[in-house]
Residue, then its C-alpha position, 0 to 999 in steps of 0.5 A: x437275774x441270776x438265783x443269789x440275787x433273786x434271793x437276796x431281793x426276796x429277803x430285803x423286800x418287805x415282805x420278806x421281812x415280814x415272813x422272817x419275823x414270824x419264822x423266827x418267832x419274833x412276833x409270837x415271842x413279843x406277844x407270850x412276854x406282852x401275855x405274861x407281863x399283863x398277867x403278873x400285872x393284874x397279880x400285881x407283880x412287875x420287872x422288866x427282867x422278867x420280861x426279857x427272860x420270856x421273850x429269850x426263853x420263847x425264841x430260844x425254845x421255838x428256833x429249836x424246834x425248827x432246828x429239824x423241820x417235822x414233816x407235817x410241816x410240809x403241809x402244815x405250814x409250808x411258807x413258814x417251812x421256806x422261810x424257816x430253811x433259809x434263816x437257819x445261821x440266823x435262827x443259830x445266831x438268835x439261839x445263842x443270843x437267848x440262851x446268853x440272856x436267860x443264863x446272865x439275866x439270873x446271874x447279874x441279878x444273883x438269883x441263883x434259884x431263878x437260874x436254877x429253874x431257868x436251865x431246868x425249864x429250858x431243858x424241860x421245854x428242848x425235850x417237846x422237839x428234842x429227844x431226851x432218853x430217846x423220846x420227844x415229849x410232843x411224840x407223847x400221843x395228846x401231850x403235845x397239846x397241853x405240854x406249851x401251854x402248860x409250861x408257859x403258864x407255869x413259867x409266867x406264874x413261877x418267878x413272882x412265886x419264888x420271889x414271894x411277893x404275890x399278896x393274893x389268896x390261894x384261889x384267887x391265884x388258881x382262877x388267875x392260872x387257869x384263865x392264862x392257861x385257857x387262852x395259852x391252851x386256846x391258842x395252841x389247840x386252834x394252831x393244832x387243828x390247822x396241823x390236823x392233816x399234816x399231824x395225822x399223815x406224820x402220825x403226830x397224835x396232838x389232841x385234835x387227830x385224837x378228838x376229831x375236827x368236830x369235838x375239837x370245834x366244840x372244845x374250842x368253843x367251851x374254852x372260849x367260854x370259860x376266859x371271859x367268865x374266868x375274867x369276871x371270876x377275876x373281877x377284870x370285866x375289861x379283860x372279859x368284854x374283849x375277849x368275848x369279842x376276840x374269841x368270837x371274831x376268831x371263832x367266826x373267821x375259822x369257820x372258811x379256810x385261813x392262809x398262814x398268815x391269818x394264823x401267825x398276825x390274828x391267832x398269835x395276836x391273842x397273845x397280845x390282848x391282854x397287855x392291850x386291855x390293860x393299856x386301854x384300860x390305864x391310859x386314860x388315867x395316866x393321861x387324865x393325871x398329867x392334868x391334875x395339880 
């Protein structure tokens, strides 16, 4: 079998497939918009728009990123980095198509202000692996672990407040952000503690390489504590009892080496607990309605 054909089997093989998804960052996109619709819901605040303004803003921010490939991920995450090389007109394909969507999205609905802040934002977040006045943001020593994070929060709280239709008090909203943002954070610095020895040889200085494995661990479990007891702060006890459960599974489960694999289905599938506590947690009424009179 000569070496073109080999290739296109491996692509249209499901397993091929499925490393393609998570190269792209279909999957981690599908999950940051799943996160922040359950998010606006529990502020209840909903639009579809808004969702698709997520999901294309995620793809187009992370397929930059790849764009060059950072030398840590060699070690990092090298099947990712294989699959990342040979999607490259694809991932082309998939940033045009979400920058489209984040600029007509705004447009069609006549938000000049949410566009506005769009092309800001999608600037703002270029600038973590594009260098800007010469500089990376994520080359910023530290800032790289709070900079994703952060942005995604504020990007998931940002269009209900310019639309001014969050009815909740000032701490209410604090509580709400920092719970998003703890397990944003959370996710972003279990990712970084796998990149620890690939981030030390690139001299990429993320909050683990400057804490140490040991300190990291030990942050990770004070956040891991701080969701749930925001989540009851919240008065969302289903969202608390599931991520007790979730945290702690992937807190345990860390404890033995994980495959790349472990990490892009199990630690970016935290991303989509919220949306599926909400889910689990309507269902039953929805369902229980259809029977009513």
């Amino acid at each position: 079998m000569n070496t073109t054909a080999a290739k296109s089997n491996r692509i249209a093989s499901p397993r091929g497939w499925v490393a393609s998804i998570h190269a792209l960052y279909l999957y981690g996109a599908l999950g940051l918009a799943s996160f922040g619709w359950a998010f606006c819901h529990k502020l209840g605040f909903n639009r579809i728009s808004t969702l698709l303004l997520w999901f294309a803003g995620a793809i187009l921010i992370y397929n930059i990123d790849r764009l060059r490939p950072d030398s840590a991920d060699a070690v990092n995450t090298p099947a990712r980095l294989a699959s990342s090389s040979r999607l490259q007109r694809v991932s082309m394909a998939l940033m045009l198509a979400s920058a489209l969507v984040l600029l007509l999205v705004p447009i069609i609905l006549g938000e000049w202000l949410l566009l506005f802040l769009v092309i800001a934002g999608a600037i703002i977040c270029a600038g973590y692996s594009v260098k800007i006045f010469g500089l990376r943001f994520k080359d910023i020593p530290v800032l790289k672990t709070f900079f994703v994070p952060t942005l995604i929060a504020a990007a998931f709280l940002g269009v209900p407040l310019i639309k001014a239709q969050l009815q909740f008090s000032p701490l209410h909203l604090l509580l709400g952000l920092a719970w998003a943002w703890c397990i944003l954070f959370f996710n972003m610095l279990l990712c970084d503690l796998r990149d620890l020895e690939g981030d030390r040889a690139a001299g990429t200085v993320s909050l683990p390489v400057y804490l140490g494995k040991t300190a990291t661990q030990r942050l990770l479990l004070l956040v891991g504590v701080a969701i749930p007891v925001l989540a009851f702060l919240l008065s969302w006890p289903w969202q608390a009892v599931a991520s007790t459960v979730y945290l702690a599974g992937l807190l345990i489960a860390l404890r033995t080496p994980r495959s790349e694999a472990f990490y892009e289905w199990w630690v970016e599938g935290l991303l989509f607990l919220p949306a599926l506590v909400e889910a689990a947690r309507e269902l039953p009424t929805m369902a229980w309605g259809t029977f009513l009179p």
